[in-house]
C-alpha positions in Angstrom: 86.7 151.8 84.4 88.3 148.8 84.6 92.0 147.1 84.1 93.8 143.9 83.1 97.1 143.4 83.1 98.3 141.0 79.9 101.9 139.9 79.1 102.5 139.2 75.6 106.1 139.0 74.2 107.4 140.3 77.3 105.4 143.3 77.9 102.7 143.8 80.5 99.2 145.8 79.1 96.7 146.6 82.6 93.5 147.0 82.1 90.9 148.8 84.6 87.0 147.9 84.8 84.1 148.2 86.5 82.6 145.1 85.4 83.6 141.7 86.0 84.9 139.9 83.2 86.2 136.1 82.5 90.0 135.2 81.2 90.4 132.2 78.9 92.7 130.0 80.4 95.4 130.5 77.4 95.0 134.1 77.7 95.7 133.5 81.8 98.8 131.2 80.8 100.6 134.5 80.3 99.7 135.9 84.1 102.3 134.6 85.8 104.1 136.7 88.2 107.9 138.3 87.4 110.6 135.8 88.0 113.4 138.2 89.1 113.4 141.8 90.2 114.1 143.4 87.0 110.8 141.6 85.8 109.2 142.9 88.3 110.4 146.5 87.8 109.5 146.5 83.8 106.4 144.9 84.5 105.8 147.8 87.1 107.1 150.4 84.6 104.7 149.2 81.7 101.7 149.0 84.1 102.6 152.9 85.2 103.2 153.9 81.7 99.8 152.2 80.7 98.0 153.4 83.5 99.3 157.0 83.1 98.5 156.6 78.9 95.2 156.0 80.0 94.4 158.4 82.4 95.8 161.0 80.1 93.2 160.7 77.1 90.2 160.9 78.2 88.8 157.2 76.7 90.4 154.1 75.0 89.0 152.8 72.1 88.8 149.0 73.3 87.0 147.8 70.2 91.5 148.9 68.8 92.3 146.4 71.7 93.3 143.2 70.6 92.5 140.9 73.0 92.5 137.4 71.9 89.6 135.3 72.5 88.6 137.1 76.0 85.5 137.5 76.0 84.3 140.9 77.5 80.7 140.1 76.8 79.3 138.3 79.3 78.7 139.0 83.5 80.1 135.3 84.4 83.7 136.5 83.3 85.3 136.7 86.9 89.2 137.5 87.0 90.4 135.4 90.0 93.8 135.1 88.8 93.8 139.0 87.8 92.8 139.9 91.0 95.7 137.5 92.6 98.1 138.8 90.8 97.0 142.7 91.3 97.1 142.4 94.8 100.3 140.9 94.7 101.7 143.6 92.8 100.0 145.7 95.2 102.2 144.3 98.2 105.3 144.8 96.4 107.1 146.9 99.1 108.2 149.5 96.0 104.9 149.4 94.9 103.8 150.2 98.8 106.3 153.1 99.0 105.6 154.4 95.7 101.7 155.0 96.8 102.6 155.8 100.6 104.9 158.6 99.1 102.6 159.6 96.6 105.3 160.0 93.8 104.6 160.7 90.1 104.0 157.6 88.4 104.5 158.4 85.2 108.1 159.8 86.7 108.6 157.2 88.4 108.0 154.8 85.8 110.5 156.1 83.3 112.9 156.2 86.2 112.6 152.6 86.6 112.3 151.7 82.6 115.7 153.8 82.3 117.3 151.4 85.1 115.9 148.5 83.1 117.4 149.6 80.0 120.4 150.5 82.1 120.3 146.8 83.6 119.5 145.3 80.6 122.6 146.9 79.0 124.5 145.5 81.1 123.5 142.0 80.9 123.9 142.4 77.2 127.7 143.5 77.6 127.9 140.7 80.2 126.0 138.7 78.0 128.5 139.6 75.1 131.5 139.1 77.4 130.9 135.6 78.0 129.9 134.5 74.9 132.8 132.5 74.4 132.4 130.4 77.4 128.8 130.3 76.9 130.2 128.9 73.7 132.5 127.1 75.2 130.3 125.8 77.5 127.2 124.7 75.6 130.0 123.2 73.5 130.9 121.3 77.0 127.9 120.2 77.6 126.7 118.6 74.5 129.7 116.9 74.0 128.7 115.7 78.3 124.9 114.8 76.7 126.9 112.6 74.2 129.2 110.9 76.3 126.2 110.4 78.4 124.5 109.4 75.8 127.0 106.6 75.1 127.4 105.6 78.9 123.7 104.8 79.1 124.3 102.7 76.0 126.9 101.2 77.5 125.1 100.4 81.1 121.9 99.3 79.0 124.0 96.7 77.5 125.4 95.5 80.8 121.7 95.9 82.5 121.5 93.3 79.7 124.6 91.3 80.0 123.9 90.8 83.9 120.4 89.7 82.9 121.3 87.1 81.2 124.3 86.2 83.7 121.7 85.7 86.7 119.8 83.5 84.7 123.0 81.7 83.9 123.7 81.6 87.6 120.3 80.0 88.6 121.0 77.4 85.8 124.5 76.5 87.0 123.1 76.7 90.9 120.8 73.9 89.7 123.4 72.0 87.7 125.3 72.4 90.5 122.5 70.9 92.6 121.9 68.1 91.0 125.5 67.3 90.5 125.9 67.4 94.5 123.4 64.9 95.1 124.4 62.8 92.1 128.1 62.7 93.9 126.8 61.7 97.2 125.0 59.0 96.2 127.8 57.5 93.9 130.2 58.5 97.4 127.6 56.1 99.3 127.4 54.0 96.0 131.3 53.4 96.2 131.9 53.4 99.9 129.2 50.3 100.1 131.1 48.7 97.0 134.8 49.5 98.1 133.8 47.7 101.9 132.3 44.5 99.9 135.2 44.6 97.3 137.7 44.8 100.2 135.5 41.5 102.0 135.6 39.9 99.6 139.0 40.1 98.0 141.6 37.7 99.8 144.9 39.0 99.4 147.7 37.2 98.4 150.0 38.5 101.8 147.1 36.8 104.0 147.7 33.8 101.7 150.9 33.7 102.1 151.4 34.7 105.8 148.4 32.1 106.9 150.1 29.4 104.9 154.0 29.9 105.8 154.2 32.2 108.9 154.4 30.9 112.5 151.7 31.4 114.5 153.5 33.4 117.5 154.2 36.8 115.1 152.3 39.3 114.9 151.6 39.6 111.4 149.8 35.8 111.4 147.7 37.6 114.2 146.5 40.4 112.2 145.8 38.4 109.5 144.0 35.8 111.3 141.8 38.8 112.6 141.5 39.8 108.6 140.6 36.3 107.7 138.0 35.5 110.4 136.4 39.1 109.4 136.1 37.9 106.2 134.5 34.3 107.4 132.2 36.1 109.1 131.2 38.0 105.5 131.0 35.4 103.9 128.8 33.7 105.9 126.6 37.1 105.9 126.5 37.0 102.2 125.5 33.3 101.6 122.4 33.9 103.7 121.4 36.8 101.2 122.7 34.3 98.5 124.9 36.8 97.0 126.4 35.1 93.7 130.1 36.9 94.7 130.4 34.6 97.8 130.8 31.9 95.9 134.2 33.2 93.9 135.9 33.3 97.4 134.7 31.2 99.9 136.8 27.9 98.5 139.5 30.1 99.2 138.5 31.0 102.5 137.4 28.1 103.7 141.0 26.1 102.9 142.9 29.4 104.8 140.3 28.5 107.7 141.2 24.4 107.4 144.7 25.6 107.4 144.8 28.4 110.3 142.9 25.9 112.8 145.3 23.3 112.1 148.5 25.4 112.9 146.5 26.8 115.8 145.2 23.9 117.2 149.3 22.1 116.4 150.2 25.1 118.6 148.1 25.6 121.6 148.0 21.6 122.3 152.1 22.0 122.6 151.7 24.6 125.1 149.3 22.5 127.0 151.7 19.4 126.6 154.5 21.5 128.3 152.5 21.5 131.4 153.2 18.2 132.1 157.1 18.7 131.9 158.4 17.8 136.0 159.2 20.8 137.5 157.6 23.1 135.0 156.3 26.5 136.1 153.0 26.1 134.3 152.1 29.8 134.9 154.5 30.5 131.9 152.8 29.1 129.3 149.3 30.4 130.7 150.6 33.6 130.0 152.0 32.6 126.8 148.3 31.5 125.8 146.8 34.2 127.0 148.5 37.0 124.1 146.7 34.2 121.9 143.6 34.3 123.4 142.2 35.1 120.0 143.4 31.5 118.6 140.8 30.1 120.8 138.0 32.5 120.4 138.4 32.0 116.3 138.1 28.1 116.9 135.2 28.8 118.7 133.7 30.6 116.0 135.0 28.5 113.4 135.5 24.9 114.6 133.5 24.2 117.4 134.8 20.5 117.6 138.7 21.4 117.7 137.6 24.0 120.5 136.3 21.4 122.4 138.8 18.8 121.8 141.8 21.9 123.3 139.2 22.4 126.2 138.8 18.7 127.4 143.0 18.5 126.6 143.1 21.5 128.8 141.0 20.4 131.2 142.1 17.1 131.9 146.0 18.2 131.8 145.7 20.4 134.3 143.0 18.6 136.5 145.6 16.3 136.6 148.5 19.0 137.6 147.0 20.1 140.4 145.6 17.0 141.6 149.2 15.7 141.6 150.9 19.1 143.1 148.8 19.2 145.5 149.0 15.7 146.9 152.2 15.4 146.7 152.5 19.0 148.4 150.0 18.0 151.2 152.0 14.8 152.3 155.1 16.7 152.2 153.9 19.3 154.8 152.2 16.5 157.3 156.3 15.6 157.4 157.4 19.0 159.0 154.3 18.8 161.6 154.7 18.4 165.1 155.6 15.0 166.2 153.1 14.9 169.2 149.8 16.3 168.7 147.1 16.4 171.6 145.0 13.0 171.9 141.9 12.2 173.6 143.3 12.6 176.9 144.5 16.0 176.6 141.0 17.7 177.7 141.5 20.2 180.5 139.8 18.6 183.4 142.7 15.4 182.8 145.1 15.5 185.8 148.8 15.5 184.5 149.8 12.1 185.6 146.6 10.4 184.6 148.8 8.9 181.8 152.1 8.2 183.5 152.2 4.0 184.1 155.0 1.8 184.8 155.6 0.7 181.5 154.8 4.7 179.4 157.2 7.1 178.2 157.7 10.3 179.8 155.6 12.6 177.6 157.4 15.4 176.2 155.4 17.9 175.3 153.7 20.3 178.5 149.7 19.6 178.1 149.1 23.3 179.4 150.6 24.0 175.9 147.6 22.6 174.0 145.7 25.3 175.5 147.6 28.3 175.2 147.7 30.6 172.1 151.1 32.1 173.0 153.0 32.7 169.4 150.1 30.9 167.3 147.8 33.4 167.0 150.6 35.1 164.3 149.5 33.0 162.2 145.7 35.5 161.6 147.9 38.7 161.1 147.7 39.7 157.3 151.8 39.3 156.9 151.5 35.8 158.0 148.4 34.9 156.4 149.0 35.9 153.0 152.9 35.1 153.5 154.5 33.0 151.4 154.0 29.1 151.3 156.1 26.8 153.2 158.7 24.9 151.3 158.8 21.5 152.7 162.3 20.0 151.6 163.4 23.2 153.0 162.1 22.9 156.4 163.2 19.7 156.6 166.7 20.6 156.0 166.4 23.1 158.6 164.4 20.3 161.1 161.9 23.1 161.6 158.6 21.9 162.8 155.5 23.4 162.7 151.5 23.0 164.0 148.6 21.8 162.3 147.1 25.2 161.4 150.6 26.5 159.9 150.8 23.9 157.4 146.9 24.2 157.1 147.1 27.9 156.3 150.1 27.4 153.8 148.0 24.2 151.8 145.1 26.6 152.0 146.9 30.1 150.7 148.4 27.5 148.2 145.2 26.8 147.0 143.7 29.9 147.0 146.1 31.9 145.5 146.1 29.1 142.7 142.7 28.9 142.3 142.3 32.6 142.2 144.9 33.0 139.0 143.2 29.7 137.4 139.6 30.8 137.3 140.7 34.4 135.8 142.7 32.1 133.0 139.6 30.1 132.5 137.4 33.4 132.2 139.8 35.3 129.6 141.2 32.8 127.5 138.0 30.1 127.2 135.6 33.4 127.0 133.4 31.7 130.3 131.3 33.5 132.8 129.0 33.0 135.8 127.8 29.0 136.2 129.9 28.4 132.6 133.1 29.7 134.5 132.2 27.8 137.6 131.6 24.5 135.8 134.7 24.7 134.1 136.6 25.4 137.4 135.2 22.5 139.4 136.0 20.0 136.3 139.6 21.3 136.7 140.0 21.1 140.5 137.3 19.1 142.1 139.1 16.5 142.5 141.9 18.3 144.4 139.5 20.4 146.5 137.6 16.7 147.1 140.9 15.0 148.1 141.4 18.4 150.4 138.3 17.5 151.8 138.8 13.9 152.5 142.4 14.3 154.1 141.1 16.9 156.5 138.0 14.7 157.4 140.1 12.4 158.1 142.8 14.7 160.1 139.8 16.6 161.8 138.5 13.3 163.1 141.1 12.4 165.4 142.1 16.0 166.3 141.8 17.2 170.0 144.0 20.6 169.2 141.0 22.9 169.7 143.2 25.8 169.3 144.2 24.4 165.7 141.2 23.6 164.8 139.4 27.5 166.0 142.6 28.8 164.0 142.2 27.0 161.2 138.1 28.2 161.6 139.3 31.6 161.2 141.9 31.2 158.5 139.2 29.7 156.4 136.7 32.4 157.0 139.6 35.2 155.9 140.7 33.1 153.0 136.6 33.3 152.6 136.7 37.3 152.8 140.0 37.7 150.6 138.2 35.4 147.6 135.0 38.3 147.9 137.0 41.4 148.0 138.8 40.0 144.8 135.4 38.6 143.6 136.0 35.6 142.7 133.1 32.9 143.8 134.5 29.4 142.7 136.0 28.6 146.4 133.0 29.6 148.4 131.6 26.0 148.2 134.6 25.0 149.5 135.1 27.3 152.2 131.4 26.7 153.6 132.2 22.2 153.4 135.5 23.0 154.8 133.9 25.1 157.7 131.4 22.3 158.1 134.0 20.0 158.8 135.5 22.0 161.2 133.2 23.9 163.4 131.1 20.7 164.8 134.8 19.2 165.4 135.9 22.4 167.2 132.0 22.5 169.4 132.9 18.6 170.2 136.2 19.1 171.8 134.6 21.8 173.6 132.1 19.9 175.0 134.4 17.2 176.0 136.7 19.6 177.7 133.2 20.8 179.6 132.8 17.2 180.4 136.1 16.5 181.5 136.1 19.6 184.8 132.8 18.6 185.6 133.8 14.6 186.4 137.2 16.1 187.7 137.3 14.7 191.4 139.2 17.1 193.9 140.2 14.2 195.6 142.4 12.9 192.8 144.1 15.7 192.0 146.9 15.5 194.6 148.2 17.5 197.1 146.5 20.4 198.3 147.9 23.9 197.5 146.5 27.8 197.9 148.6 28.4 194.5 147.0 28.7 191.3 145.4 25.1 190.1 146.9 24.2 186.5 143.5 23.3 185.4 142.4 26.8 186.2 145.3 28.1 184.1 144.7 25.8 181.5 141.0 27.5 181.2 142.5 30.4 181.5 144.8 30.3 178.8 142.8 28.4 176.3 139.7 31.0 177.3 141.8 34.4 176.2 143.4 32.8 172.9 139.3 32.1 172.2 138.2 35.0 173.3 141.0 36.9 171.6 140.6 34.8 168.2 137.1 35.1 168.2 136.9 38.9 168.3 136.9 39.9 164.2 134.8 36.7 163.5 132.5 36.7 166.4 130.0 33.2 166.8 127.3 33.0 169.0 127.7 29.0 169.2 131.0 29.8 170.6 130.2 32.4 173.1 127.5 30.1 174.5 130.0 27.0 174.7 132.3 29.2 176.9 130.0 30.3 179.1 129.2 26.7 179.9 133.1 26.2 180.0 133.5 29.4 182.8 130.2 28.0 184.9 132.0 24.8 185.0 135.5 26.2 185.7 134.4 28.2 188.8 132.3 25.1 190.4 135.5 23.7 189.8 137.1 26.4 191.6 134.8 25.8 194.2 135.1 22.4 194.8 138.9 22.8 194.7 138.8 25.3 197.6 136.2 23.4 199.4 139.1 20.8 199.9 140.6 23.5 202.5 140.1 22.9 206.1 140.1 26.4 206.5 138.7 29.6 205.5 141.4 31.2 205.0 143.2 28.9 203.1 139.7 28.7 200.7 139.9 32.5 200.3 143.8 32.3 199.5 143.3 29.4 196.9 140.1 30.6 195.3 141.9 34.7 195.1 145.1 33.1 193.9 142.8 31.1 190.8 140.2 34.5 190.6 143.7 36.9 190.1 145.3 34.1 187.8 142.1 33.5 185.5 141.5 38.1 184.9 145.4 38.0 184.7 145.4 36.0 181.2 142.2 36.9 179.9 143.0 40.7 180.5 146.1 40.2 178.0 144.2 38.6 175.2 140.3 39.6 175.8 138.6 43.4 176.1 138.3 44.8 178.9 134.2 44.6 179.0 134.1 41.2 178.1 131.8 38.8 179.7 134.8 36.7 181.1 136.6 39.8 182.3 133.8 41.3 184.4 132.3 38.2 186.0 136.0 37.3 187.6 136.6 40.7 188.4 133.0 40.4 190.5 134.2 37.1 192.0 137.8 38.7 193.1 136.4 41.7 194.4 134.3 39.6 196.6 136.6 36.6 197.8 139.1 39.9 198.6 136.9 41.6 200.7 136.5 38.2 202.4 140.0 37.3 203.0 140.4 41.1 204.3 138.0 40.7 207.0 139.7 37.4 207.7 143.3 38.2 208.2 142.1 41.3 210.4 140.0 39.0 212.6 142.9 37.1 214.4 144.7 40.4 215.7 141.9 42.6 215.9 138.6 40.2 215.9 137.7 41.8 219.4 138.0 45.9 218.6 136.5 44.5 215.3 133.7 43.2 217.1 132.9 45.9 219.7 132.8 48.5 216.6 130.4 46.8 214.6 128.4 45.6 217.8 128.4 49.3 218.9 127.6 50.7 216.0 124.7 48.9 215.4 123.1 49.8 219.1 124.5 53.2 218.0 121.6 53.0 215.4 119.1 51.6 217.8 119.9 53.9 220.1 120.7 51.9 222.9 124.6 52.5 223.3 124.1 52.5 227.2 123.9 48.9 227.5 127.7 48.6 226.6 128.1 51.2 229.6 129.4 48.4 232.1 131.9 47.3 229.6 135.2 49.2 230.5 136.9 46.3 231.5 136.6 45.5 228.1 137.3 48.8 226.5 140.2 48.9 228.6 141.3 45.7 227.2 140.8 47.0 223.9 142.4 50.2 223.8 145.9 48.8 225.7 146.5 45.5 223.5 146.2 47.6 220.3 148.4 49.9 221.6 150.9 47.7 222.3 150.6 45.1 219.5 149.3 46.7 216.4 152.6 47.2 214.7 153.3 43.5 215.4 150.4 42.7 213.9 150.5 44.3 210.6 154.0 43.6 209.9 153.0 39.6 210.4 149.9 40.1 208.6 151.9 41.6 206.1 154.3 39.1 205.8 151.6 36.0 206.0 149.3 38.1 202.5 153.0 38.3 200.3 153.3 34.5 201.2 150.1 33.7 200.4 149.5 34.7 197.2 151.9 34.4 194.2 151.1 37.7 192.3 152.6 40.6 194.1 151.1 42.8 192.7 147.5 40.8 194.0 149.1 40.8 197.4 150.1 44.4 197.8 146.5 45.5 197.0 145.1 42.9 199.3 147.4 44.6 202.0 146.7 48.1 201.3 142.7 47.2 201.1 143.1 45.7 204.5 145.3 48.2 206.4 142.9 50.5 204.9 140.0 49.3 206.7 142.0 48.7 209.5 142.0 52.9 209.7 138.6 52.5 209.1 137.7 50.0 212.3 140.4 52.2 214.6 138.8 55.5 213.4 134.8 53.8 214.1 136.7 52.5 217.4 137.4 56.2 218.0 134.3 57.6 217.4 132.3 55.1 219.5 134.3 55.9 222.5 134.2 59.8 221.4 130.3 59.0 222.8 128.4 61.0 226.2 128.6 57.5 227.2 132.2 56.3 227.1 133.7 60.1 227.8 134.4 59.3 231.4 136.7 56.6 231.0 139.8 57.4 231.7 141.5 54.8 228.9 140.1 57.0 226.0 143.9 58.8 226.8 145.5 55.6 226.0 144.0 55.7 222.3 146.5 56.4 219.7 146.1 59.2 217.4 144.1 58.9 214.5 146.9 60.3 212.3 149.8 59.0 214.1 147.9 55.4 213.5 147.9 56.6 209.5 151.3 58.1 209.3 152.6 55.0 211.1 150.8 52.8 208.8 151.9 53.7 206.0 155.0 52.7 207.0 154.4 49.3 206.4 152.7 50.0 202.9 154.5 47.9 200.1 156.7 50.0 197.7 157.3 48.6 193.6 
């Protein structure tokens, strides 16, 4: 037996069959499985009904069985897809219960064929029902397949259009392209062009306003800029031997011949107003200087006018301040002091080594020539850069001044001209470094020469060492004022000005050295413990040194008072040698030691060299004197304490044992003349010594070593070997004594 199922115009034939047999592929075409479930179910049904047809008669005549071009004939025939397609039927889950249930087939399959038909009838009606809109709708959608027919006409022409309007695009870009770069260059083309057009055009307001305008406005400035711009092109294009130069440069060159003439008419009547009397000639600098440019574009332009305005210049006002300040010099030596020091107004001179029968009374005080007292004002910034002196004015006024105030005024005169001429020299002639100084010393050499040569001549005859250390230091500020503004032409000046002075100053020095060393005692008059007046005169002139020297220190200096102190104390010396006594040597040489620290402690540091060595030479003259005045009254306890004292040490205090007479003597006449004693000592120090305040001190030092000697006194006796004597009850009380003596302690 075997069976195929075919499907041919929608029905289904199975066959059954032992053998294996092989479908064409066209006849396999038709083997598809059902679609839908109502394929299924006919197909089913026909396979029944054909299964049952057969199985009722008893064999099929095949040969009837059209089967196409299958062929049945040979073993290779294998139906795969027969097979597949069976056992897919056979999995059907109707087909399952069918066969699990075991119904009737053929039953079965007319029950299913009659709910085909049933089905199918229905889809008919449905079929029928819908016509219209099936009409309607195929009607829908080939009028939809025609519009979108048309639309993808429509979008193949603008596939088409928008081809060819990229290509346009990409033609334009590159137009566009090449137009860009064809613009830049005719930009650079015409920038280039429009710059030499505008060099070399000369218009007719530059013309006009170089020709007729004055120089002083504005608008002749800013053309003379213009024109000298256009000079300078026109220079640049005759090197490249451009054939356009030559159209303007007659033109230019007769607006040059005519703007140097006006400028050079103008700037030589400014400099002619300089010589006007009583002209302020720092008015028309200034005026020059908003027309710099005048100068820099002759300069440029005509060389030889330049010049001939510089030399003009230069001479003018070399002769200016040559003038001024002569003139201005010999007016100040009017308003100086009438008496100035001389040769014999060194320290070591005794005052009336110039009085004769047939001289004047001098009126000035030589101690003056060595003190500083209001002078040294004159180094304080609000002096030093203070405004000149006026001479006709002092005059008027009968006001009279020292050397180093008139000095300081020529001097700030000079400086504070020279200062505002060399910064006009540098802006308006264009000059710098040796260029600027050059043109400066051409304009005032000769006044800083004829400077020189009136203070050589000054500093020659001048014994003012004070005027002459001032006028050091003035210089050497002036010196420091010129650097912080930084302005170098002066500094020659300053250093031959300082040459002058300094071996002038060191000379006096040395002569006033010279003058206490040959000072004989013996000549110097009367005697006296008071303060010597040469000793004040070093002390005075010493501080305003000392005090001067301070911001400016000098070595030379330092050593040349040293050698002036050495010789003031063997002065000292010798002076208080004259004494008879030595009391009266310790009074005169305390009296000079206090005097001498007095001034230079007002003027000079503290822990200066001067300072400490007197305070070292008081200390010991005082401790001196001390021991003296307490030797009259109490020379014998004094004595026995420092006699026993040292055997105390020795250990041999016993061999004063025997001495109670002595003791005795001791203890009562202290007892009954100590307060006697220190009220006359007392009295004798405050006469002996002018500063009270010196006195005081030397009183308290020596009633406090008087406690000291009464309290040694005290502990001597307190000895194993003075405790039996009977006078020890006679000493005073150790506190008493103190209580007592401060009784007679000064009070100020």
């Amino acid at each position: 037996m075997f069976g195929v199922q075919l499907e041919a115009d929608g029905a289904w034939m199975h066959v059954r069959s032992e053998r294996t047999f092989r479908v064409p592929k066209r006849a396999c075409q038709s083997l598809s499985p059902p679609t839908n479930k109502s394929q299924k179910l006919q197909g089913k049904r026909r396979s029944l009904k054909f299964g049952g047809d057969m199985q009722g008669k008893a064999e099929v005549d095949i040969a009837n069985l059209n089967l196409g071009e299958l062929d049945l004939t040979t073993d290779e025939f294998i139906l795969d897809e027969v097979d597949t397609h069976i056992q897919a039927n056979l999995e059907d889950d109707l087909v399952k219960e069918a066969l699990k249930t075991g119904v009737d087939l053929r039953q079965y399959s007319k029950q299913v064929e009659s709910e085909l038909q049933r089905i199918e009838q229905a889809s008919i009606k449905d079929y029928i029902k819908e016509s219209q809109n099936i009409a309607l709708l195929h009607n829908q959608i080939t009028a939809c397949d025609s519009i979108l027919e048309r639309m993808e006409g429509m979008l193949s022409g603008f596939q088409s259009d928008l081809w060819s309007i990229s290509s346009e695009i990409q033609t334009l870009q590159q137009q566009s392209v090449s137009m860009s770069v064809r613009l830049k260059n005719r930009q650079a083309v015409r920038s280039h062009l429009s710059q030499l057009v505008d060099e070399l055009v000369v218009p007719g307001a530059m013309i006009s306003t170089i020709l007729d305008s004055p120089v002083t406005e504005q608008e002749f400035l800013e053309q003379l800029h213009e024109l000298n711009n256009k000079i300078n092109f026109a220079k640049e294009l005759s090197f490249r031997e451009t054939l356009a130069c030559s159209d303007i440069q007659d033109i230019v060159d007769r607006l040059k011949l005519k703007a140097v003439s006006k400028i050079r008419e103008f700037i030589l009547q400014k400099i002619y107003s300089f010589r006007k009397p009583m002209t302020n000639y720092q008015i028309p600098q200034n005026t020059l200087l908003k027309y710099r440019f005048f100068y820099q574009f002759l300069l440029a332009n005509e060389r030889t006018v330049a010049k001939e305005i510089r030399d003009e210049y230069v001479d003018t006002m070399s002769k200016i301040y040559y003038s001024y300040f002569k003139s201005y010099s010999s007016r100040l030596l009017k308003v100086q002091y009438e008496e100035v020091a001389d040769k014999d107004d060194l320290m070591g001179v005794e005052d009336t080594a110039k009085k004769g029968f047939f001289s004047k009374p001098s009126l000035k005080s030589r101690n003056t020539i060595f003190t500083l007292g209001q002078r040294g004002t004159i180094l304080s910034p609000a002096e030093l850069e203070g405004p000149i002196l006026v001479p006709h004015t002092a005059q008027r006024g009968d006001c009279r001044y020292p050397y180093e105030t008139l000095f300081r005024s020529q001097h700030f005169g000079l400086l504070d001209n020279g200062c505002r001429e060399f910064l006009f020299l540098c802006d308006f002639f264009m000059v710098t470094g040796n260029s600027a100084l050059d043109l400066f010393n051409c304009i005032m050499g000769k006044t800083l020469a004829m400077f020189l040569k009136s203070m050589s001549t000054y500093v020659s005859d001048c014994y003012d060492s004070i005027a002459i250390f001032l006028c050091i230091h003035i210089i050497l500020r002036f010196r420091a004022i010129t650097a912080k503004r930084n302005i170098p032409v002066l500094d020659k000046y300053w250093d031959a000005v300082l040459e002058l002075l300094w071996p002038r100053f060191e000379l006096i020095l040395e002569m006033n050295i010279h003058s206490i060393r040959s000072t004989d005692p013996q000549r110097l008059g009367v005697l006296d413990t008071r303060p010597h007046y040469i000793t004040r005169r070093y002390a005075e002139f010493s501080s305003a040194i000392v005090s001067i020297n301070q911001t400016f220190p000098n070595e030379k200096t330092h050593t040349l008072l040293g050698q002036l102190q050495v010789e003031v104390e063997n002065f000292v010396l010798k002076m208080a040698a004259e004494f008879p006594s030595r009391r009266d040597q310790l009074i005169f040489l305390i009296n000079n030691y206090d005097m001498l620290l007095g001034v230079l402690m007002e003027r000079a540091a503290d822990d200066s060299k001067e300072v400490e060595g007197f305070q070292q030479l008081l200390l010991a003259r005082t401790q001196e004197f001390i021991e003296e005045i307490l030797s009259a009254p109490f020379g014998g306890m004094i004595a026995f304490v420092k006699e026993a004292e040292a055997l105390m040490e020795k250990g041999q205090l016993d061999r004063l044992k025997n001495d109670e007479a002595r003791i005795t003597q001791l203890v009562r006449g202290f007892s009954s003349s100590w307060k006697q004693s220190v009220e006359a000592m007392s009295q004798e120090v405050m006469r002996s010594f002018t500063n009270f305040k010196n006195g005081t001190s030397i009183i308290q030092g020596a009633l406090t070593q008087l406690i000291q000697y009464y309290h040694g006194f005290h502990k001597v006796l307190s000895q194993p070997t003075f405790r039996a004597l009977t006078v020890r009850s006679e000493l005073i009380n150790l506190h008493h004594l103190m209580v007592e003596v401060k009784k007679h302690k000064p009070n100020f």
